[in-house]
KEKE-3310 file (N, C-alpha, C; in steps of 0.2 Angstrom, whole numbers, plus 5000, padded with zeros to 4 digits):
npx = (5475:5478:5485:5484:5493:5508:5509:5497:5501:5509:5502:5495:5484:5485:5480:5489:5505:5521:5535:5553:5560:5552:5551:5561:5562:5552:5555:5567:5562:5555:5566:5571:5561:5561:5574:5572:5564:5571:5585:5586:5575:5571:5566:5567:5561:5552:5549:5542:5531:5537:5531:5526:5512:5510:5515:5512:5505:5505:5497:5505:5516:5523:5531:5522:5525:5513:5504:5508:5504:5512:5521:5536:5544:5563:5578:5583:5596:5614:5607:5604:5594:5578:5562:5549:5537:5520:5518:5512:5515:5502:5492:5502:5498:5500:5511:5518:5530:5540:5552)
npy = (5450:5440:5427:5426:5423:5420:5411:5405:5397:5390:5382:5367:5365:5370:5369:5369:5368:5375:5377:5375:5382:5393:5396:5402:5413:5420:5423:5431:5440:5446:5450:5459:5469:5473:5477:5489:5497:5500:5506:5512:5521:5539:5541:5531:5517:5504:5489:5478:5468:5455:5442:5427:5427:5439:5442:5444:5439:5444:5443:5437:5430:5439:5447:5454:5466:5467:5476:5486:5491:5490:5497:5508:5523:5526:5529:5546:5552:5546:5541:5525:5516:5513:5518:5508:5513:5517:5524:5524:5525:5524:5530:5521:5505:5496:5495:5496:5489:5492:5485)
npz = (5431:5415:5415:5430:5446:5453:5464:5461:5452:5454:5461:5470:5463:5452:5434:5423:5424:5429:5416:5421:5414:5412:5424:5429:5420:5425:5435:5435:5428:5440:5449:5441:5441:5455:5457:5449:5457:5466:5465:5453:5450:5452:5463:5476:5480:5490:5491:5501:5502:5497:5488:5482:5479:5476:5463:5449:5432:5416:5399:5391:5399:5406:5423:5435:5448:5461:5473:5482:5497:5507:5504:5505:5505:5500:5509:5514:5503:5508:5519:5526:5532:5533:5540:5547:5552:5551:5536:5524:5507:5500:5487:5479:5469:5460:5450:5434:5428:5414:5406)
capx = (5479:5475:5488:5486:5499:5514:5505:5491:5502:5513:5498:5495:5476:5485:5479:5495:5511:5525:5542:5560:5562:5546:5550:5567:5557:5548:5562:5571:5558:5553:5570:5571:5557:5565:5579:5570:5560:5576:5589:5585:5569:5572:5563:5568:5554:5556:5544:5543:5529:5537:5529:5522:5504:5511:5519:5505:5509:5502:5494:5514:5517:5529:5530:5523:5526:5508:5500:5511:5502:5518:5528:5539:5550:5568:5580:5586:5604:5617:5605:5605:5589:5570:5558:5544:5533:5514:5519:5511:5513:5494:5490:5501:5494:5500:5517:5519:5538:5543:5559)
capy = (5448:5434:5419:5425:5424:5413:5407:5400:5393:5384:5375:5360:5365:5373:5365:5371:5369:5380:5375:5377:5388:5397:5399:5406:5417:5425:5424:5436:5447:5449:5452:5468:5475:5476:5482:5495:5501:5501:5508:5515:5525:5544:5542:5523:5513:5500:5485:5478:5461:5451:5435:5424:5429:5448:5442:5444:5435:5444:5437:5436:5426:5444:5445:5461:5469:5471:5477:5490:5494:5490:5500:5512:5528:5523:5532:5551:5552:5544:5536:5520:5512:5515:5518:5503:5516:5516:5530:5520:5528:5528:5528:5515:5499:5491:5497:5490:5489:5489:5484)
capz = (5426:5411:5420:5439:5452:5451:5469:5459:5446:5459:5467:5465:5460:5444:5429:5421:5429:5425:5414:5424:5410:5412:5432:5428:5417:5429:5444:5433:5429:5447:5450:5437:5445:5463:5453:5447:5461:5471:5463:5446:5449:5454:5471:5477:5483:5493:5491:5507:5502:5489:5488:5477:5476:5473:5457:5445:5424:5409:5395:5386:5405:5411:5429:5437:5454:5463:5481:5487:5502:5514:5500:5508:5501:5502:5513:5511:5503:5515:5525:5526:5536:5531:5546:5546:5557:5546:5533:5516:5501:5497:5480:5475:5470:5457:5446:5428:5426:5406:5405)
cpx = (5477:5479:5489:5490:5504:5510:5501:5494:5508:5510:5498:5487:5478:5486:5487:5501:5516:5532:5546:5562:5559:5548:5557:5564:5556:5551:5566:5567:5555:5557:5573:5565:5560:5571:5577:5569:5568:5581:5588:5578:5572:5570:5563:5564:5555:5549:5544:5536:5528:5536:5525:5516:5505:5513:5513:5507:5502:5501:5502:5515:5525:5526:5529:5521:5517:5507:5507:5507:5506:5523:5532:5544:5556:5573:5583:5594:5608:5614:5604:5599:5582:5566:5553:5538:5527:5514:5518:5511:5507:5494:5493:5501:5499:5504:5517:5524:5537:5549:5559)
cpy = (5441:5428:5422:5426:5419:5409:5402:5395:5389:5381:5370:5360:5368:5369:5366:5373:5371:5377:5376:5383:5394:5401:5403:5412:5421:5428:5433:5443:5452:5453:5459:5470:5477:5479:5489:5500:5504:5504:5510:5521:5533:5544:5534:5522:5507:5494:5480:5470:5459:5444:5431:5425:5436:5450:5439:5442:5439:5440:5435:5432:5431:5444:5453:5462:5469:5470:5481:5494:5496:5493:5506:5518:5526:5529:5538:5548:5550:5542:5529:5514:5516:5514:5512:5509:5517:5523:5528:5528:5530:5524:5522:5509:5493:5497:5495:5491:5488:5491:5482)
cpz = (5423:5415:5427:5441:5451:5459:5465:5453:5448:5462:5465:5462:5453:5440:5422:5424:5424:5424:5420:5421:5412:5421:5432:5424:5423:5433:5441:5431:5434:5449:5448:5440:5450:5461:5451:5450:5466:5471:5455:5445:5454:5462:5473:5479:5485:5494:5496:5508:5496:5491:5483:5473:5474:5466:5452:5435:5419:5406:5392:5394:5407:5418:5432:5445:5457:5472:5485:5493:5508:5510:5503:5503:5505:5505:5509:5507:5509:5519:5523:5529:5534:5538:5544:5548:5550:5542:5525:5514:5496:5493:5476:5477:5466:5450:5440:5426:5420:5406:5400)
residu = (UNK:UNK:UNK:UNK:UNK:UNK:UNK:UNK:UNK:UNK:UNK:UNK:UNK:UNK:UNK:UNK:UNK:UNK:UNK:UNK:UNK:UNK:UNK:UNK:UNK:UNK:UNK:UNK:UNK:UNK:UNK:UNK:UNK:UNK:UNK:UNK:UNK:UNK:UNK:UNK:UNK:UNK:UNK:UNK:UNK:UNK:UNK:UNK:UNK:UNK:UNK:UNK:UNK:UNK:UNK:UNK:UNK:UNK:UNK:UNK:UNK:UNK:UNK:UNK:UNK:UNK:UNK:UNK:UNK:UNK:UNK:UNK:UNK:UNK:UNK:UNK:UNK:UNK:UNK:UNK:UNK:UNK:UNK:UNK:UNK:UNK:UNK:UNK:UNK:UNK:UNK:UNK:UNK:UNK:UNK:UNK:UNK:UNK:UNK)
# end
């Protein structure tokens, strides 16, 4: 991604530090992803290593979901708890939410 990680952009090695504004920016974009995977997508998905370095900024500085490798499918109907047990979902890597 052209601005990196929000990790890289909260170092203190980053040559450009990020607005207040700018970091609310992001918070909330991250925020509608896990919204989305969680409850709005037909098959829930449950992103299970949200951190810093996972939160990847386009060139417009939007905040995108990446490294679903601990991503998990979210529980049947009525249930309530998701297994941890090693059942990756594979193929995904890297979701581009457009909200």
């Amino acid at each position: 991604m052209p601005n990196r990680s929000v990790e890289n952009r909260l170092s203190a090695r980053s040559e450009t530090p990020l607005s207040w504004a700018m970091r609310l920016k992001i918070a909330q974009d991250a925020a509608r992803g896990l919204t989305y995977l969680h409850e709005e997508m037909d098959v829930q998905i449950i992103f299970r290593d949200f951190k810093s370095s996972n939160i990847l900024l386009d060139e417009q500085w939007n905040a995108k979901l990446s490294d679903f490798g601990l991503a998990r499918l979210g529980p049947p109907d009525g249930l309530t708890h998701v297994s941890t047990a090693d059942t990756s979902i594979g193929a995904l890597k890297d979701i581009d939410v457009v909200l």
